[in-house]
C-alpha positions in Angstrom: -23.1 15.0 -23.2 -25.2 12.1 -22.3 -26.9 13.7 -19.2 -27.6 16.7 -20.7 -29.3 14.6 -24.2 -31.0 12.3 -21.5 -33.4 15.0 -20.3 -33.9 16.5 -23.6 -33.6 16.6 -27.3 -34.5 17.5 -30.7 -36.7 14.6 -32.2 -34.6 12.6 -34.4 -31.2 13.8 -32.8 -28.7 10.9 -31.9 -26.1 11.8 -29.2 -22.5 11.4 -30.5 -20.4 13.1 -27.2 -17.7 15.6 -29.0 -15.3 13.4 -27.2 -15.6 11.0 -29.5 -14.0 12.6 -32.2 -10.4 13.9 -30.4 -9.3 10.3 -30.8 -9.0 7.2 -32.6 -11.8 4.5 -31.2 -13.4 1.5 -32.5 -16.6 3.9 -31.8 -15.6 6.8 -33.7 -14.9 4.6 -36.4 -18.3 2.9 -36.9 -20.3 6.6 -36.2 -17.7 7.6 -39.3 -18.6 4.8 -41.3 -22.1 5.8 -40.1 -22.0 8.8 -41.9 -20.6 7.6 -44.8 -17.3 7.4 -44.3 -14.5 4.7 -45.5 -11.1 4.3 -44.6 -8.9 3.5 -46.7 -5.0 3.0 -45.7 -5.4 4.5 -43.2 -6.7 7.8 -44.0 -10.5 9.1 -44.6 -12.9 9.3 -47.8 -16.1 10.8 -47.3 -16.8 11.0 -50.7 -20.0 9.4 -49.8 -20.3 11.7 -46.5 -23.9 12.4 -45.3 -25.2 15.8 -44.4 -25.4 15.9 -40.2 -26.4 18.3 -37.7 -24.9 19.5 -34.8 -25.5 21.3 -31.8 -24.8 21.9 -28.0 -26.9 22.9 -25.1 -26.6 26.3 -26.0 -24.9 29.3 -27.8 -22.5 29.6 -25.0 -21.3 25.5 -25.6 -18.5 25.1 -27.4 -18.5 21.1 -27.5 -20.1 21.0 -31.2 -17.1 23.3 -32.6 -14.9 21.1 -31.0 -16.9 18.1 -33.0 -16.0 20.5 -36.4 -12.9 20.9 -35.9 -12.1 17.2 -35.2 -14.3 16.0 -38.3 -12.5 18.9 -40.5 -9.5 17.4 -39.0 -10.2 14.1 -40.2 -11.4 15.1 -43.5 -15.1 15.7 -43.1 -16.4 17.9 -45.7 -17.3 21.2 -44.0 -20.4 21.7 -46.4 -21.5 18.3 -45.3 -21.7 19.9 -42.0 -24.7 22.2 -40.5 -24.5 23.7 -36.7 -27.6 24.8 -35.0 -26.0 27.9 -33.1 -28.3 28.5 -30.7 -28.3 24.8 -29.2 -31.2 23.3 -26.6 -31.7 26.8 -25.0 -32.6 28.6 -28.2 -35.0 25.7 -29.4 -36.9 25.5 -25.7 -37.2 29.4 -25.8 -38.5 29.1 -29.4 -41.2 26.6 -27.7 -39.9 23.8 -30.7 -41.2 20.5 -29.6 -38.3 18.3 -28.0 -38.4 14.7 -26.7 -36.8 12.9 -23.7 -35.0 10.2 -25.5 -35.5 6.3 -24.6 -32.1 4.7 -26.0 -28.8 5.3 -26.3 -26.4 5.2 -28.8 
């Protein structure tokens, strides 16, 4: 969620809210077109779908298997899609560098 992305992130991550993808949205539409998706009558071809990561604030989080599931809902290929398990908490224990983003999305 925006709050939680707002004090801190992995460099280069965009925040998407798993909200997004429980419903049909003029926003979830460009972020699928975003990652390569077309629609076409209606329905979804990711033929062209890029390779994304997701990830919560920690193991415990379940909002980026809710994001899955949605995607695989909608078509999104599953091998298209990578899931850092262990989230913000795992990263910051690991001492990774992280970033306190500027924009939004």
């Amino acid at each position: 969620m925006e709050n939680w992305y707002a004090k801190s992130a992995i460099p280069g991550a965009v925040n998407i809210p798993f909200k997004l993808f429980l419903s049909p949205s003029d926003k979830r539409t460009e972020v699928l077109k975003d990652f390569g998706g077309e629609l076409k009558e209606g329905k979804w071809d990711f033929k062209k779908a890029k390779t994304i990561l997701l990830y919560c604030n920690g193991a415990w989080c379940g909002q980026s298997p809710t994001a899955i599931n949605a995607l695989i809902e909608l078509g999104y290929p599953e091998e298209k899609m990578k899931y850092y398990r262990g989230g913000m908490q795992a990263w910051q224990l690991l001492g990774l560098t992280t970033i306190v983003p500027k924009e939004k999305r």
